[in-house]
C-alpha positions in Angstrom: -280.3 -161.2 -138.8 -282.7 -161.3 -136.4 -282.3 -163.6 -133.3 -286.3 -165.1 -132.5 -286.9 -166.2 -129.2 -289.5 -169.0 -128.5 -292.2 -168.1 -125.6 -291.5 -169.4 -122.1 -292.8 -172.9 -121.5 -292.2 -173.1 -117.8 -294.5 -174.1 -115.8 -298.0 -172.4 -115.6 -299.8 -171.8 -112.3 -303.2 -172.2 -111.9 -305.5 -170.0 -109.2 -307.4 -172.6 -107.0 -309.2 -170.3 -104.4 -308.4 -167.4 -102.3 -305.8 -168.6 -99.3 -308.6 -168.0 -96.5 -311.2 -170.4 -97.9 -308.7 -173.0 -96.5 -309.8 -173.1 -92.9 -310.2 -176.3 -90.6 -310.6 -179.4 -92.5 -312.5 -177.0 -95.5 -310.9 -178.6 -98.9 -311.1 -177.2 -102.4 -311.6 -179.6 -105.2 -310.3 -178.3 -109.1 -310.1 -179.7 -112.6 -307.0 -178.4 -114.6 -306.3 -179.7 -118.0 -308.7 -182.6 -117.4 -306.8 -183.3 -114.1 -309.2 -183.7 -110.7 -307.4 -182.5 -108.0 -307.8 -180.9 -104.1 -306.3 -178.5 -102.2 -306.6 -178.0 -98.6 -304.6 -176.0 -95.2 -303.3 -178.4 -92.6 -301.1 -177.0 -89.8 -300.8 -173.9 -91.4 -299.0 -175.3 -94.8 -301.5 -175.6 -98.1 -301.0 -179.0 -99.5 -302.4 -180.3 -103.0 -302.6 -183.7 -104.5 -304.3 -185.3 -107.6 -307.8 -186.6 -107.0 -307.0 -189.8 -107.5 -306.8 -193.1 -105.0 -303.6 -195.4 -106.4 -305.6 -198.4 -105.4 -308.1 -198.5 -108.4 -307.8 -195.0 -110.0 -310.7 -193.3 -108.7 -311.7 -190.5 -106.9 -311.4 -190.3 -103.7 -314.1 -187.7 -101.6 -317.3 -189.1 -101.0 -319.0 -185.2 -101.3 -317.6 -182.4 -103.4 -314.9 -181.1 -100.8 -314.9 -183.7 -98.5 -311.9 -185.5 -98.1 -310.7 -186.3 -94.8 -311.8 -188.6 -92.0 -314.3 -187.9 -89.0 -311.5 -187.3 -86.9 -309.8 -184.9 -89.9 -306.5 -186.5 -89.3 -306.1 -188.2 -92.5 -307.9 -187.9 -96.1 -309.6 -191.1 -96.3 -310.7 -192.6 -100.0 -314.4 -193.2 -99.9 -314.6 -196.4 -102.0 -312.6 -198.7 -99.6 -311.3 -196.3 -96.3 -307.3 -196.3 -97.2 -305.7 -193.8 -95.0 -303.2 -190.6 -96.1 -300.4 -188.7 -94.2 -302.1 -184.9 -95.1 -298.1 -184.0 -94.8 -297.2 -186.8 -97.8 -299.9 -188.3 -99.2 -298.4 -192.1 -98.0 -301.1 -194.5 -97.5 -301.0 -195.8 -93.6 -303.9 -198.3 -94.1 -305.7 -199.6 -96.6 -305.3 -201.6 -99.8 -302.7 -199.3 -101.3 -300.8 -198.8 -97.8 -297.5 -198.2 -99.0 -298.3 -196.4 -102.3 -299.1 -192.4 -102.3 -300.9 -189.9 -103.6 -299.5 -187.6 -106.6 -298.6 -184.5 -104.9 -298.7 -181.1 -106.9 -296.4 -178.1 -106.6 -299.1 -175.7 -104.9 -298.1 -172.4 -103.6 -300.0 -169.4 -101.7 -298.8 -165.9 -103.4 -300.6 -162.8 -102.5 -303.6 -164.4 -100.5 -304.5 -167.2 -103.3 -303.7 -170.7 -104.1 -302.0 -171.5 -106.8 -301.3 -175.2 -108.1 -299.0 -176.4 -111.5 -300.4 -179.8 -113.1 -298.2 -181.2 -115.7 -300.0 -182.7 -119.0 -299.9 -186.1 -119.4 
């Protein structure tokens, strides 16, 4: 008899952008499986999270890319001005202070960033 094996259904990664596109404040915005999301390079880690403010659901850049503050300290949502930890994704100020962003498993491998987004 003859044993069949199903494929693998781990997790998928997804490229984002080459790893040196992420310099400064410079973010990268993606859509995987319907899902908006951003990745960006702050103190030398990549971080990614899913587009999306937990305060009403929407976006939150105000240009394609743009996500963080004047000061680039925190990513700021554009509709109302809450304020995220870069590190976490916790909202310091704002409507939703308390509440986070929806971090992804991102990863740099061989000078590209890669994120996994889970369907819904």
């Amino acid at each position: 008899m003859t044993e069949r094996f199903q494929p693998s259904t781990g997790p998928v990664w997804h490229r984002v952008c080459d790893g040196p596109e992420l310099t400064g404040s410079q973010c990268r915005e993606f859509v995987i499986a319907d899902t908006p999301g951003f990745a960006f390079r702050h103190q030398g880690q990549v971080y990614a999270f899913i587009n999306r403010c937990p305060h009403l659901g929407i976006e939150l850049n105000w240009l394609p890319d743009r996500f963080f503050d004047r000061e680039q300290t925190f990513i700021q949502c554009s509709t109302h001005g809450a304020l995220f930890l870069p590190q976490t994704g916790h909202c310091v100020a704002g409507p939703c202070a308390g509440e986070h962003l929806t971090a992804l498993p991102v990863r740099e491998q061989n000078g590209v960033v890669e994120v996994q987004v889970s369907p819904d």
